[in-house]
C-alpha positions as CSV (number, residue, x, y, z in Angstrom):
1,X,-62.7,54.9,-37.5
2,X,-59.0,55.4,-36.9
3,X,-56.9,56.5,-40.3
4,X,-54.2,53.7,-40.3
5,X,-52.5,55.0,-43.1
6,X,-52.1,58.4,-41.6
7,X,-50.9,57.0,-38.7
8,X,-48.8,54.7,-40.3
9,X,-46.9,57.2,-42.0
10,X,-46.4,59.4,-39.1
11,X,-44.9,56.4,-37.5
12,X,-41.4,56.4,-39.0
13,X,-40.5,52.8,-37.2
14,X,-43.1,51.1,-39.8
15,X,-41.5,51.4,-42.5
16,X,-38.6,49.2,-41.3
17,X,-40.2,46.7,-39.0
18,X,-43.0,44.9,-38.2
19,X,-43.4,45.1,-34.7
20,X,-45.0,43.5,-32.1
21,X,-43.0,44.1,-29.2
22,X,-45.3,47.3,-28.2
23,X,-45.6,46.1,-24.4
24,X,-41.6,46.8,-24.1
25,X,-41.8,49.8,-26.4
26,X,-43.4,51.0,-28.6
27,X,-42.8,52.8,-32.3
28,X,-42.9,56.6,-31.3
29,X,-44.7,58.9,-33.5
30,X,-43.4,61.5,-36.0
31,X,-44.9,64.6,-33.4
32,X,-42.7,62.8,-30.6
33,X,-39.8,62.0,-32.5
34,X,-39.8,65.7,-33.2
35,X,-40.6,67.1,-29.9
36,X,-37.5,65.2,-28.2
37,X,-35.0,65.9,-30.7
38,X,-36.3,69.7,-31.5
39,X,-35.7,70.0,-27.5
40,X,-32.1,68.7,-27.5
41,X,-31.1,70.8,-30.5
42,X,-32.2,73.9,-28.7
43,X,-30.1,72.6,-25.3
44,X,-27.4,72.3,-27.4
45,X,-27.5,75.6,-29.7
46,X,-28.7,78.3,-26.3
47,X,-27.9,76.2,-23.3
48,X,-30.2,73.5,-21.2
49,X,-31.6,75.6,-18.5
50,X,-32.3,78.3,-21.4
51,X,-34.4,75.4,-23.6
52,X,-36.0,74.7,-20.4
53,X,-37.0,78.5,-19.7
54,X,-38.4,78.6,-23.1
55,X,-40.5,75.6,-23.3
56,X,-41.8,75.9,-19.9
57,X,-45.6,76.5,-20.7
58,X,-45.2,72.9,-22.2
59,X,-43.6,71.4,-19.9
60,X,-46.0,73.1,-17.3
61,X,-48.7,71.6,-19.7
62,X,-47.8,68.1,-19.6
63,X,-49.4,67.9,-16.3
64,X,-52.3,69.0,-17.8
65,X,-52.3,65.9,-20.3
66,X,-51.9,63.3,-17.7
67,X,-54.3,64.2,-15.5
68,X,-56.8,64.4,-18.7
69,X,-55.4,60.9,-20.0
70,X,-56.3,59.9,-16.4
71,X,-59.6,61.5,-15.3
72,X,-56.9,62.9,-12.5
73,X,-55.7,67.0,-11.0
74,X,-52.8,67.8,-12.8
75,X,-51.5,68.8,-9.0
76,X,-52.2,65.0,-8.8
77,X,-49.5,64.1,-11.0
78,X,-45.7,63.5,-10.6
79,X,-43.3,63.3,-13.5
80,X,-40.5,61.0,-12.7
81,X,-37.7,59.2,-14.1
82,X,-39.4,55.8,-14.6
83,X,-42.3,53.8,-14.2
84,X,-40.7,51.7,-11.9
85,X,-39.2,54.8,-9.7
86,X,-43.0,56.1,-9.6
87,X,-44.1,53.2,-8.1
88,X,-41.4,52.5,-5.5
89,X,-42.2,56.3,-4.1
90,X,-45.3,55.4,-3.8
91,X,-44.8,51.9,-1.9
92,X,-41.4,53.0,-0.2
93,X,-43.5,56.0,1.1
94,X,-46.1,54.4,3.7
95,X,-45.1,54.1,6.6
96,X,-45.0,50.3,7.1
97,X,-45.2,48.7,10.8
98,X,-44.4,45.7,11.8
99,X,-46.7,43.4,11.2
100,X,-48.5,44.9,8.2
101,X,-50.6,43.2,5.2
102,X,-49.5,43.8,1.9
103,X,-52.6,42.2,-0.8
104,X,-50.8,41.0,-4.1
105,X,-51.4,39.0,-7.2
106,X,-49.8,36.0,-8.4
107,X,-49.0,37.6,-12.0
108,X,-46.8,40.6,-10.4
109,X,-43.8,42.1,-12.5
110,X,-40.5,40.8,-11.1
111,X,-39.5,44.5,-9.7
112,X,-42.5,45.1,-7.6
113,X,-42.1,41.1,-6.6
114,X,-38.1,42.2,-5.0
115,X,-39.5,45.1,-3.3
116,X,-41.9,43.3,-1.5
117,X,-39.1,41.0,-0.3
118,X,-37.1,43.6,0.7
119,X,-39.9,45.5,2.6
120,X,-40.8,42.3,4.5
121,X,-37.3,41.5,5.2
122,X,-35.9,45.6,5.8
123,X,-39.8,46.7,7.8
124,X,-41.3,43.0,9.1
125,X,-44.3,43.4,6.6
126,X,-46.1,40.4,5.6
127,X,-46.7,40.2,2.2
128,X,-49.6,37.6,1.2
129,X,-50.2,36.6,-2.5
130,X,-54.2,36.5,-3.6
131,X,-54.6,33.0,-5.5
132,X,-56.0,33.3,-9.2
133,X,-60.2,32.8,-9.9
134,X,-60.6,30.1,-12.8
135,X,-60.0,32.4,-15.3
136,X,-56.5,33.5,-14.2
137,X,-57.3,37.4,-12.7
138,X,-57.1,38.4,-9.1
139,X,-59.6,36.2,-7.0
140,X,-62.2,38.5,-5.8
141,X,-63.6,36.2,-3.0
142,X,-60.0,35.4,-1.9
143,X,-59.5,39.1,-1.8
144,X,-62.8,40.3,0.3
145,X,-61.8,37.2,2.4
146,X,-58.4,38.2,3.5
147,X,-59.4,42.2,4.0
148,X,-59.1,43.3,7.6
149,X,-57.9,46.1,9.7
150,X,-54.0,44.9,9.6
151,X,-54.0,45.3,5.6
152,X,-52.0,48.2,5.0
153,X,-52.1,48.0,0.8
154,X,-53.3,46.1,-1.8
155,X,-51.0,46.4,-5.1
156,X,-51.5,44.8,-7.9
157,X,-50.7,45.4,-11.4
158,X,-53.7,46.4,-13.9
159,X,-52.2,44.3,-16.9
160,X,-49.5,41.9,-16.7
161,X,-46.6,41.5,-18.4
162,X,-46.6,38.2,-20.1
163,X,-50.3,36.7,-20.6
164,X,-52.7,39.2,-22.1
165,X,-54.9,38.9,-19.0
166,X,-56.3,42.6,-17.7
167,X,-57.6,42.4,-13.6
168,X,-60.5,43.6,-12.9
169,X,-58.6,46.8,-10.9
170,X,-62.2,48.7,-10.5
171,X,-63.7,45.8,-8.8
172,X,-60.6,45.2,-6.5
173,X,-61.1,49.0,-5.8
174,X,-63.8,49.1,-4.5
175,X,-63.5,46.1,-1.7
176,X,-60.1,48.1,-0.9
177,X,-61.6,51.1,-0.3
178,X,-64.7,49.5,1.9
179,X,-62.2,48.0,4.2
180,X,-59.6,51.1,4.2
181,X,-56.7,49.7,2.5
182,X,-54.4,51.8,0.3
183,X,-54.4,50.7,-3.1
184,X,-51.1,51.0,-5.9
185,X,-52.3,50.0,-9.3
186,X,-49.3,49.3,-11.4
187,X,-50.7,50.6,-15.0
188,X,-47.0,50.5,-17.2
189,X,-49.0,47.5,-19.3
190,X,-52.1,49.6,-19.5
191,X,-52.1,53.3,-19.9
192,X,-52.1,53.5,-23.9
193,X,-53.8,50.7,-25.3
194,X,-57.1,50.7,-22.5
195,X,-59.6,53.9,-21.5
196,X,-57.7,54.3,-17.8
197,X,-59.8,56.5,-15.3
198,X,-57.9,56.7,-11.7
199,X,-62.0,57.7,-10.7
200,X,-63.3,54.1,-11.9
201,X,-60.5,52.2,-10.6
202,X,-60.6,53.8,-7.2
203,X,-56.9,53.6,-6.4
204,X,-55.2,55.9,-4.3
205,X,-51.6,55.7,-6.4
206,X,-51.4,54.5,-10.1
207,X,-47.8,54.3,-11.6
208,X,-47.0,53.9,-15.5
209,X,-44.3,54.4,-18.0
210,X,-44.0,56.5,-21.7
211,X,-42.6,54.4,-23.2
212,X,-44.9,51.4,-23.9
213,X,-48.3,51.9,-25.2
214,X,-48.0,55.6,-24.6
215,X,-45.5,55.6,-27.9
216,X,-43.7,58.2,-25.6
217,X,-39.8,58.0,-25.4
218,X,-37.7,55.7,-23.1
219,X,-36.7,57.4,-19.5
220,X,-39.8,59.1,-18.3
221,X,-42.7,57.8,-16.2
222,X,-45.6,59.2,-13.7
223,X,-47.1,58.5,-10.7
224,X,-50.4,59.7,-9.7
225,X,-51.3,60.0,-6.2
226,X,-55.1,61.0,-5.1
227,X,-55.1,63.6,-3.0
228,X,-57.0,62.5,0.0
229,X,-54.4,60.1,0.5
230,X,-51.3,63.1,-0.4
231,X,-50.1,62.5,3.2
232,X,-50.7,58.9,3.9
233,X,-47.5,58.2,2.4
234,X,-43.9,60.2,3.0
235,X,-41.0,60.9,0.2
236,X,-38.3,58.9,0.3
237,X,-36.2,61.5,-0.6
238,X,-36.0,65.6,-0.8
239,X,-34.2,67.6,-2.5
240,X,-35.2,71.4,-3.7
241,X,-38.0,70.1,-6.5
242,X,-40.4,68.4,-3.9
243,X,-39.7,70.5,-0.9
244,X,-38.8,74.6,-0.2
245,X,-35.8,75.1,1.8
246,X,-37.4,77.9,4.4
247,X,-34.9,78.8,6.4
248,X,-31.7,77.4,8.5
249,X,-33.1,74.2,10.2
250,X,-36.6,74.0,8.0
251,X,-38.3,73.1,5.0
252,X,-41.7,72.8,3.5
253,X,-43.0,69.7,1.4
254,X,-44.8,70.8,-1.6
255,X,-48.7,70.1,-1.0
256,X,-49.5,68.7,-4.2
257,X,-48.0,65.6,-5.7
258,X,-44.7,67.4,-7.3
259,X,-43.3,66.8,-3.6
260,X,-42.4,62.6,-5.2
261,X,-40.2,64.6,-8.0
262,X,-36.8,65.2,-8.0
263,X,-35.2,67.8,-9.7
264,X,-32.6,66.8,-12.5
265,X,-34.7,64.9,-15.4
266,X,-34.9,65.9,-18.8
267,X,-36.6,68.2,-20.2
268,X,-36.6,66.6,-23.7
269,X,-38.2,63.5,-22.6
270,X,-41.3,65.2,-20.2
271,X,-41.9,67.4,-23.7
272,X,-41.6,63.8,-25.4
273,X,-44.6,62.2,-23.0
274,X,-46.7,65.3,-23.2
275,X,-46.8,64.9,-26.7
276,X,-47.1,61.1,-26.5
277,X,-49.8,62.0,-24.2
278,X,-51.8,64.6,-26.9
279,X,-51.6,62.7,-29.8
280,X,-53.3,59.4,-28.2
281,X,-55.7,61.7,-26.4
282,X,-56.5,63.2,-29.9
283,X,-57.4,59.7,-31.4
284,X,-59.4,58.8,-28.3
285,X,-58.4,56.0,-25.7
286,X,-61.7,54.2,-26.6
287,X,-61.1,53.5,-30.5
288,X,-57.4,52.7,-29.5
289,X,-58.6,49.9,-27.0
290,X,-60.9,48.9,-29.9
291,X,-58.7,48.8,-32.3
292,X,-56.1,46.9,-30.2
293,X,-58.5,44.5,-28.8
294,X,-59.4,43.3,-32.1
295,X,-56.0,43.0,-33.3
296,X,-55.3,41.0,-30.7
297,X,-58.1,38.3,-31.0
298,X,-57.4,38.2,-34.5
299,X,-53.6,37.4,-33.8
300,X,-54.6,34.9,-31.3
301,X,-57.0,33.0,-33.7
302,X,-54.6,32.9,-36.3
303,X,-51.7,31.5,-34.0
304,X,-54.3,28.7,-32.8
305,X,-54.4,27.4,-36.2
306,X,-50.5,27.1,-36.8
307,X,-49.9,23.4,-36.1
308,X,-47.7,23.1,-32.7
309,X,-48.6,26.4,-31.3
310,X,-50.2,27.1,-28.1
311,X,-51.6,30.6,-27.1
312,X,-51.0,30.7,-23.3
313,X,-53.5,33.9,-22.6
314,X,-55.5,34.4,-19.4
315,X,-58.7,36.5,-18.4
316,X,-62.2,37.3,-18.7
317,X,-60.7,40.2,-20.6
318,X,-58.1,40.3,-22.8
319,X,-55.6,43.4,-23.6
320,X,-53.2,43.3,-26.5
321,X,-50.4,41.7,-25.0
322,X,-50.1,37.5,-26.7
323,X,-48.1,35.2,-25.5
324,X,-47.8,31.6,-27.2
325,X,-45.1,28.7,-27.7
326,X,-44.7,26.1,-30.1
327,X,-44.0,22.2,-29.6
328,X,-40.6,21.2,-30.0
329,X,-39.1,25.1,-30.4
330,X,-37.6,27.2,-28.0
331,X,-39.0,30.6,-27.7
332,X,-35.7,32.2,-27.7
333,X,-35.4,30.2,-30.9
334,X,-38.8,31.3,-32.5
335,X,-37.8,35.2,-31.5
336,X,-34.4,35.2,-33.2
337,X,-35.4,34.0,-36.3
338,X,-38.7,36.2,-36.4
339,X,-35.9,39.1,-35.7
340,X,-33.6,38.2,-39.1
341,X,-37.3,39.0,-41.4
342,X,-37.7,42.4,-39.2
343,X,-40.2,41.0,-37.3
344,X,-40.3,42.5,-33.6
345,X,-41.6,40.0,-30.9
346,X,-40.1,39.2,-27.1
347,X,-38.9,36.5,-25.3
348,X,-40.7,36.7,-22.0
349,X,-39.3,34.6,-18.9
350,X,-41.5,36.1,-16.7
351,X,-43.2,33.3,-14.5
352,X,-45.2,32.7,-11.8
353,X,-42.3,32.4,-9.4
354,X,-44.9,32.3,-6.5
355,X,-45.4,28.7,-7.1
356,X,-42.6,27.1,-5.7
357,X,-41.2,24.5,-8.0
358,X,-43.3,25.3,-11.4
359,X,-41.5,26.3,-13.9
360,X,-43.7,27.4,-16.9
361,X,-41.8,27.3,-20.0
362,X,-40.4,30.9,-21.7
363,X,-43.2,32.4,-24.0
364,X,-43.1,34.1,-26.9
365,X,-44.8,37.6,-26.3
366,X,-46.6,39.3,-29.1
367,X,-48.2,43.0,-28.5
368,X,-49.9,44.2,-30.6
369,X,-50.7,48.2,-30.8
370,X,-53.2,50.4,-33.0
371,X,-50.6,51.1,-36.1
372,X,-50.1,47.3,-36.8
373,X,-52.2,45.7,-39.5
374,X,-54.2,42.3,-40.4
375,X,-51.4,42.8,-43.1
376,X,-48.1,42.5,-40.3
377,X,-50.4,39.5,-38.8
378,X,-49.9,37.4,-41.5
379,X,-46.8,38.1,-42.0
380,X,-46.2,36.5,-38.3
381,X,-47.8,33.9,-38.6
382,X,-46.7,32.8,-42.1
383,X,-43.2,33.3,-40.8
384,X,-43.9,30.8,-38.0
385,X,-45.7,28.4,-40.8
């Protein structure tokens, strides 16, 4: 059993806003709050590569946090600026041809969408979009039916932004791995709120962010790359983090994932995930997803009763993220006014743009995270009544 209260008042945030925007960022803890801020203060006061010198058994140890969030070798893990700059190393690092296969879904985030454009246009790739099953995920049949020897990757994302649905990413692992494909799990949506093990899901590059269900602080993200496939993909850039300069005309890559780092980030910020990292690992990923889970079906009961509202969630399984509208009310309408009682939610335009000429209508996006309360739910939804 989780102690909400505790939590609750180690969460400073809840004492000034309900929120359910938790899929764009969640309410850091006190521990983080004070592990950034304690970090700039000593930058400030003795100098930045000083603080750095001093806390670098932590920094050093956030390694050691990811790869136990993620069932992963902490030399399997890259710290890196962003979510979204973890995953482009790790798709801007094969070495397309020509010609290639890249395996997608149809619920994609909009940034790994544009690079797949760009690819295809900048390296000839073909990029080929898997058609949902009935129940909204990733087709299984349609995937083992496209597999073949030209498919280079299959990326997909583990939970999308916009529709509460979570893909099945173990099952798409293992056909990827029968037929030798790469496979780029994009986990920014999922690391935090669901048990993620890199061993069950089989891929060979997972990507994700601090600053959503992690609680961590904005700026920071990770990639992890397995390292059987360490050299099936290439850095897109050097400088003297991922590589040794060894002499006039020669350099080294690092053999262990630090070689997808670069070397200016902050210090502040890695401390901040690291501790981000500890304090979910010390209430256990399992009750989290629980606890989240059940918040979530209660919220999307609730919101089916509230006359006009439709909850427009997908999947076999569901993760905390709701989305909903409400006859005759524009979501950016519904958001606003939920935003002048302190109520957090998102406006989320994300569509299926991979059906040419459907347009779904903007959404109102409700996530949910362990710290909220049957309490805040109400409040929501009598705020809608």
């Amino acid at each position: 059993m989780l102690d909400i209260a505790r939590i609750r008042a180690e969460t400073p945030g809840c004492a000034n806003v309900v929120h359910f925007n938790n899929a764009g960022a969640a309410l850091p803890p006190r521990p983080v709050l004070d592990t950034v801020r304690e970090h700039l203060e000593a930058e400030a006061l003795g100098g930045g590569y000083e603080a750095a010198d001093a806390a670098m058994d932590r920094l050093v140890g956030s390694y050691g946090s990811l790869a136990r969030l993620l069932g992963a070798d902490p030399g399997e893990i890259a710290i890196t600026e962003n979510a979204t700059r973890a995953w482009d190393m790790a798709f801007y690092g094969l070495p397309f041809q020509p010609g290639d296969r890249v395996l997608t879904s149809a619920s994609e985030y909009g940034s790994n969408a544009i690079a797949f454009l760009h690819a295809a246009r900048d390296r000839g790739i073909k990029v080929e979009v898997l058609p949902d099953d009935e129940r909204g995920q990733v087709s299984l049949d349609a995937l083992e039916a496209a597999l073949d020897d030209d498919v280079r990757l299959v990326a997909v994302n583990h939970v999308p932004t916009h529709d509460g649905l979570v893909n099945p990413v173990a099952e798409i692992g293992r056909l990827a791995r029968a037929a030798g494909a790469l496979y780029l799990v994009d986990a920014c949506q999922s690391v935090g709120q669901l048990a993620v093990s890199v061993d069950e899901i089989g891929c060979d590059f997972l990507s994700a962010t601090g600053r959503k269900f992690l609680r961590g602080p904005r700026g920071i993200g990770f990639l992890y790359v397995r390292r059987e496939a360490l050299d099936r993909i290439a850095p897109t850039f050097l400088d003297d983090r991922s590589a040794v300069w060894t002499g006039p005309s020669s350099y080294e890559l690092h053999d262990d994932a630090r070689r997808f780092e670069s070397y200016e980030r902050s210090a502040a910020l890695q401390l901040g995930l690291g501790t981000a990292v500890d304090y979910a690992l010390a209430i256990g990923l399992p009750a989290i997803e629980e606890r989240i889970a059940g918040l979530a079906s209660t919220l999307r009961a609730a919101l089916a009763e509230v006359p006009g509202v439709v909850v427009r969630d997908r999947g076999a399984r569901r993760s905390g993220i709701v989305s909903f509208t409400r006859e005759g009310r524009p979501a950016a309408g519904i958001v606003a006014a939920l935003a002048r009682q302190k109520i957090n939610v998102r406006l989320s335009e994300q569509t299926y743009r991979y059906d040419e000429g459907v347009t779904p209508p903007a959404r109102v996006r409700a996530s949910v995270h362990y710290y909220n309360t049957e309490e805040e739910i109400s409040r929501l939804v009598a705020a809608l009544g």
